[in-house]
LONU-115528 format. One record per atom (N, C-alpha, C, O): x, y, z; residue in one letter. Coordinates in steps of 0.02 Angstrom, whole numbers, plus 50000, padded with zeros to 5 digits. Layout:
! residues N
XYZA/...
//
This chain:
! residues 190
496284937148846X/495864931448864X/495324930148813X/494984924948815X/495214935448761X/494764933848723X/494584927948679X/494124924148662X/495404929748668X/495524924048603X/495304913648639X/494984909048616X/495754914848709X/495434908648726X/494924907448760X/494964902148790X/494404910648767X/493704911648777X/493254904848772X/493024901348817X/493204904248692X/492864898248653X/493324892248673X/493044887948707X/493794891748662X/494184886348679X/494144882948746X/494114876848753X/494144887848801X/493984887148897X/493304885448881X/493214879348881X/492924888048871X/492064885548861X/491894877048868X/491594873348908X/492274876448807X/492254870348782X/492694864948820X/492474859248819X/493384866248859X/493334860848908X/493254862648974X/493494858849015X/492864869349000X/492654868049061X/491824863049047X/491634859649095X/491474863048994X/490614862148991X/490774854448992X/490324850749014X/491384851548970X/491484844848953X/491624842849045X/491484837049062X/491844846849090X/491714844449154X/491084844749194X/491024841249244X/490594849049173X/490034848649185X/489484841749172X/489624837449130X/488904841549210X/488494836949203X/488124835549146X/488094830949106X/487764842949159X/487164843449094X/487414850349065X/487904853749081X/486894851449014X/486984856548967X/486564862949016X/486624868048982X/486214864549073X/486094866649102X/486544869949165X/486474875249196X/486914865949168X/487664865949199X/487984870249175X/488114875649203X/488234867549089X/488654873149062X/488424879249041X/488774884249032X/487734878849030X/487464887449026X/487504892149086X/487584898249089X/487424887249136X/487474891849199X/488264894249218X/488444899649242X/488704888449200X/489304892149219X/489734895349174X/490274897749191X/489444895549101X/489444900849063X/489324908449054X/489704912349024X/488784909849082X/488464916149114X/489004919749187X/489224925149205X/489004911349210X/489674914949277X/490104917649252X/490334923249263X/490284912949210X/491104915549177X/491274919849145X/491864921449140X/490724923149110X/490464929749080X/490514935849131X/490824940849112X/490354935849166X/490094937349216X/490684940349249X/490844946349246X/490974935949280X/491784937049321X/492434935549301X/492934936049337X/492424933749241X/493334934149214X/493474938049217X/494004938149247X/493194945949193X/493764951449212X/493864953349296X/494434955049312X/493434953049340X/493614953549398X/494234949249434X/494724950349469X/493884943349400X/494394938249453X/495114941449398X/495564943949432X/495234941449330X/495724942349311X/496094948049310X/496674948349288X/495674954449340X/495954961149365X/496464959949453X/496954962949473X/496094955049480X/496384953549549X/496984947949534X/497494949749564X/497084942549503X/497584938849465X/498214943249471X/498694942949511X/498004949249395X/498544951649380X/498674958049444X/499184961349450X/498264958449472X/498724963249522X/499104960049576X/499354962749625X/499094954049558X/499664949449613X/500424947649564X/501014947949581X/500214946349517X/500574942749479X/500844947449421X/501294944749388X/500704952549405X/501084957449353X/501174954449287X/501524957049244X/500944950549281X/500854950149197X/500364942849163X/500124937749187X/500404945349110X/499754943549081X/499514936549067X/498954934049075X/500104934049042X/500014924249053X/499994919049123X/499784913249125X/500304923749183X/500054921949230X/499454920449249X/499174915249267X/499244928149238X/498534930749276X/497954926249242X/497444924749273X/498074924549185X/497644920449142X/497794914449157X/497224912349167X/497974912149162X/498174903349219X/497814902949257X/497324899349255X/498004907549315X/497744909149381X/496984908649353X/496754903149368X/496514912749316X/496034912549308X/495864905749304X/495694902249352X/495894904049242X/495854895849211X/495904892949273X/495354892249302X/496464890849307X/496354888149377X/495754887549394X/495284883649390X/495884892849416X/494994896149449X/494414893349446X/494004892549491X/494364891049361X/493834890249335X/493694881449329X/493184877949333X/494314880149320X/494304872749332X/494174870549399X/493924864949406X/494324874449455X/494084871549528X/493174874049548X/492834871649594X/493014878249508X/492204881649501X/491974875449464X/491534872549495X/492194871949395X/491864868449360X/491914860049412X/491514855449402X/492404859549460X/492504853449499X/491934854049547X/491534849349547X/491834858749586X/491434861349622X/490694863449589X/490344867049626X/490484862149541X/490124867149512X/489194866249563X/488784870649576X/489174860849573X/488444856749646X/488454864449693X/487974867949711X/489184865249704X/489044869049786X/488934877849763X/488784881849807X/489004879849695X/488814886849693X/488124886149691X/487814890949712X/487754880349668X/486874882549659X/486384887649704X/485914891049682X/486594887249770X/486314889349803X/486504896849832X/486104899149872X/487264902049809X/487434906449796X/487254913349779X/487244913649717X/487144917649798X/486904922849770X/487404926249730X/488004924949736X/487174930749686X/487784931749639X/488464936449666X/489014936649638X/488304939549718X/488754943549763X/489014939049802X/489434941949835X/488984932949817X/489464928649847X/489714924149820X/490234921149831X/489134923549763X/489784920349711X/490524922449687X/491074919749676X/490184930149683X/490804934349631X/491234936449701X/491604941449700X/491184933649743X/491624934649828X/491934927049820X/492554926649827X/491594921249808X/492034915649818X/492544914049755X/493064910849754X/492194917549702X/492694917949641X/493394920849654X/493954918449647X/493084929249684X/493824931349667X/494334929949715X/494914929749697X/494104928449801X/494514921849828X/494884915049811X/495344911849835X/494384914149748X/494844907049714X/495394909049676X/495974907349677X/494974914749628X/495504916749602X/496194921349643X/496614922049599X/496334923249681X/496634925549741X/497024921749749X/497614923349746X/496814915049762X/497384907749809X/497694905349740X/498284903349737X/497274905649684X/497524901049632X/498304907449610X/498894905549618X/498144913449589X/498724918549592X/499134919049652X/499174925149652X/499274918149674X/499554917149754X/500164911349725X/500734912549706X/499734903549731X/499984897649717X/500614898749658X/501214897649662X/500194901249604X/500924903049544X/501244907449577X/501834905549576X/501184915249621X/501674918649627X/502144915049681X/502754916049679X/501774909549743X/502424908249767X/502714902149729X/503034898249764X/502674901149688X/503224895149638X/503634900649601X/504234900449589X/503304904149591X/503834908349562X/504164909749572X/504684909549539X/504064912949645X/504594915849687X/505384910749701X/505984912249700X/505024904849713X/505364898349729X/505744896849698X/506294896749725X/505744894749625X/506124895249576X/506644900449558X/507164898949529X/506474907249578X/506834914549570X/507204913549621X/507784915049609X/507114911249685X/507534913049746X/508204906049741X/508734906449771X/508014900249696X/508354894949711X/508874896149658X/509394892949664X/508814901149597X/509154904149547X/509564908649605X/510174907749599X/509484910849632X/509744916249662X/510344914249702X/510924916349697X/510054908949751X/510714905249775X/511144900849773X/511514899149818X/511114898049697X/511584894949672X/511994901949628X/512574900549615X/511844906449612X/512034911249563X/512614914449598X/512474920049618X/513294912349614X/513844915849626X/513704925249627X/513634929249673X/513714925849564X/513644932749542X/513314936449603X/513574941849619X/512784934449638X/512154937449660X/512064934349740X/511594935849777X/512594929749759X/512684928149823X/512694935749855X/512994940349828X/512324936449918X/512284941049964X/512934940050014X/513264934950027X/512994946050034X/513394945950110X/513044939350160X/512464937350160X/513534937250196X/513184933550235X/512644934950291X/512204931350313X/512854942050309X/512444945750357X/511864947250334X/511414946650375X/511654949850260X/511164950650219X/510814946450217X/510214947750226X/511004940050204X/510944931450177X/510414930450232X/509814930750220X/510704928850300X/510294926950353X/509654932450359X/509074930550362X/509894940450362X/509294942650393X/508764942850323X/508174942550340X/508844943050261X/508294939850199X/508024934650234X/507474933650258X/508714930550231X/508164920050254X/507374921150325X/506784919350330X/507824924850362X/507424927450417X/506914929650413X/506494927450452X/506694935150362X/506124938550339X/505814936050288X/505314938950267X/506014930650260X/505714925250209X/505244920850235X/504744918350211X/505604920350306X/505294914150345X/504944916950387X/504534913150412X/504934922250407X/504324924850456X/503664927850384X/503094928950402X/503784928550335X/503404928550299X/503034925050262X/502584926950224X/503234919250273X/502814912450253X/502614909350311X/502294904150300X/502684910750371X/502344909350427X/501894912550428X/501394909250414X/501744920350444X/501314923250462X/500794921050376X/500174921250376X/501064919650333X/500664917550270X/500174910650295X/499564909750295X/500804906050318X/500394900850340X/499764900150404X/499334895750408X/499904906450453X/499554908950498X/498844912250454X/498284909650452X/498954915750437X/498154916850394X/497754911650374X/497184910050392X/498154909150332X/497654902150308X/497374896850361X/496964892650344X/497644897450428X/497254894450472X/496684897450483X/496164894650466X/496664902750510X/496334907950528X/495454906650489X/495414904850431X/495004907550521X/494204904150509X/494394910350456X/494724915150473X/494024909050362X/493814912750350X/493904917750352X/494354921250328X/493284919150394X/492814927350386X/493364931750413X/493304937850416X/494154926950439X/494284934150461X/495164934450421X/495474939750414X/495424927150401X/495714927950352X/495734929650272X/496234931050238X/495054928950253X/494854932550164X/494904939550191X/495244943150154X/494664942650245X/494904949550259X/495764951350254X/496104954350212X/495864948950297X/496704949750278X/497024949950220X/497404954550206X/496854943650173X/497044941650123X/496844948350069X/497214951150029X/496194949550083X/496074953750009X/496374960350037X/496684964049999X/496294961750099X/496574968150119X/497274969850098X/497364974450057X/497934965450131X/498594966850127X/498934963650072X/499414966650046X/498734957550049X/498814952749990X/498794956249925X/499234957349884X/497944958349926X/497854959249869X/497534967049856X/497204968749807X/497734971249917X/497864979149907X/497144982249893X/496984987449866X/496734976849924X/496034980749934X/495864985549984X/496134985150039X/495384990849971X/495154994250033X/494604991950063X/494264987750034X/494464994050117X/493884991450158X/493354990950140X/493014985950147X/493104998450101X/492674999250059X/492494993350008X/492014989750021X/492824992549959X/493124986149922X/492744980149925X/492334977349889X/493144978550003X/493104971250025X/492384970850046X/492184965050050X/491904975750063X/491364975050104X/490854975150039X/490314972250046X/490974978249980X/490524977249928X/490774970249905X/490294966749888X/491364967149898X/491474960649867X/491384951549916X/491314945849895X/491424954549987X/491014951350033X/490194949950042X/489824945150047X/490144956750040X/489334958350050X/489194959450133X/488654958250160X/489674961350162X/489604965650211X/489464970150242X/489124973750205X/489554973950324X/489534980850300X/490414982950319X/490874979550342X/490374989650298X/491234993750306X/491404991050371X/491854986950373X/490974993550450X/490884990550509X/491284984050510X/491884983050518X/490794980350500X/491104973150477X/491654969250467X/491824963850491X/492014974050412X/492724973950384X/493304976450443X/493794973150461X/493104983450467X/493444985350522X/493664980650586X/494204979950615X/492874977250600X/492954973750653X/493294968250652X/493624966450701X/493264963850581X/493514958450559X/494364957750571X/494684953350599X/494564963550540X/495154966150511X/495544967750586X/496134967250600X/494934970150629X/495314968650695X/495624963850715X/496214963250730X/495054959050714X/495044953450756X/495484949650737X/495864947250779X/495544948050669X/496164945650623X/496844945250656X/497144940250674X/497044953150661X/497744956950667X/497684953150743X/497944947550748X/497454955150787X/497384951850878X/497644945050873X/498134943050904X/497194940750823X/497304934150813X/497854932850800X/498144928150829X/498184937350744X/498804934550718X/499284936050754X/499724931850765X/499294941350776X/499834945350856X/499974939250889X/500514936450896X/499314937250913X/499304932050996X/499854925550953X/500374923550978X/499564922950883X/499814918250849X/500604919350871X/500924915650908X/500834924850841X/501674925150816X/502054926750887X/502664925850886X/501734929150955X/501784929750999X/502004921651038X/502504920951074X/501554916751022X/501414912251039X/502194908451007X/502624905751042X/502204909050948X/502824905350905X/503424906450924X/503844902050914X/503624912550956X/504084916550980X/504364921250934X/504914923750945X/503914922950866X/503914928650815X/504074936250856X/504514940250842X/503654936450899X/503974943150930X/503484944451004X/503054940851027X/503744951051029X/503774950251094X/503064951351116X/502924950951176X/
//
């Protein structure tokens, strides 16, 4: 990311207002590219991704840039690495999309049919319960998300929230209950 460093500078500051603007979200960006781009690549496994994903990131911070003013820097570097989170997410499921649509036109690599369905099955209860989080308020889906998503510990999440551990536990409850009653509700399970 080094190398395009100077280059990102220069057209995120060109979306900014003032030159006060781009110093400030310069310092951010200083600040949290390697975080947000350590959480990127632990979704996404390699390196031109994870750097997208960032960039993403940074282009929806520089669209947004009015609503961080009032931020402390521990919830900034919490709404960052959430952006960056959804933005790695977004490429890994196109990816996937593209890989899986290779897959079933690909003779070679056609599954059993019995295989076929129970994959489709677990594809699709997995982009449900995906789509079930993202309803979910928040405070208790970014728990989920950073927890099982993105292979954080509690510990983790409660320093990158600004929570306490407590907190996370309880959250992480309430979450899982929520999502139970959800998939319960769908006829996901019993």
């Amino acid at each position: 990311m080094k190398a395009k460093d100077g280059e990102s500078m220069i057209a995120f500051s060109m979306m900014l207002d003032t030159p006060e603007d781009a110093e400030s979200f310069e310092e951010i960006y200083n600040a949290n590219k390697d975080i947000m781009y350590a959480h990127a690549y632990s979704i996404l496994k390699d390196v031109p991704s994870a750097e997208d994903a960032v960039s993403d990131s940074f282009i929806s911070l520089a669209r947004n840039f009015s609503r961080t003013r009032e931020m402390d820097s521990t919830h900034l570097r919490s709404y960052l690495v959430i952006i960056a989170r959804n933005a790695a997410y977004k490429i890994y499921n196109k990816r996937k999309r593209e890989v899986s649509t290779e897959d079933v036109f690909n003779d070679d690599n056609a599954p059993a049919d019995k295989d076929f369905t129970l994959n489709t099955e677990k594809k699709e209860l997995h982009k449900k319960l995906f789509d079930m989080i993202k309803t979910l308020e928040p405070k208790y889906g970014d728990i989920i998300m950073l927890k099982y998503y993105c292979g954080m510990k509690d510990k983790e999440i409660a320093a990158s929230l600004d929570i306490s551990l407590e907190n996370v536990k309880v959250r992480s409850y309430r979450a899982r209950l929520l999502l139970k009653k959800m998939l319960k509700e769908g006829g996901y399970c019993d």
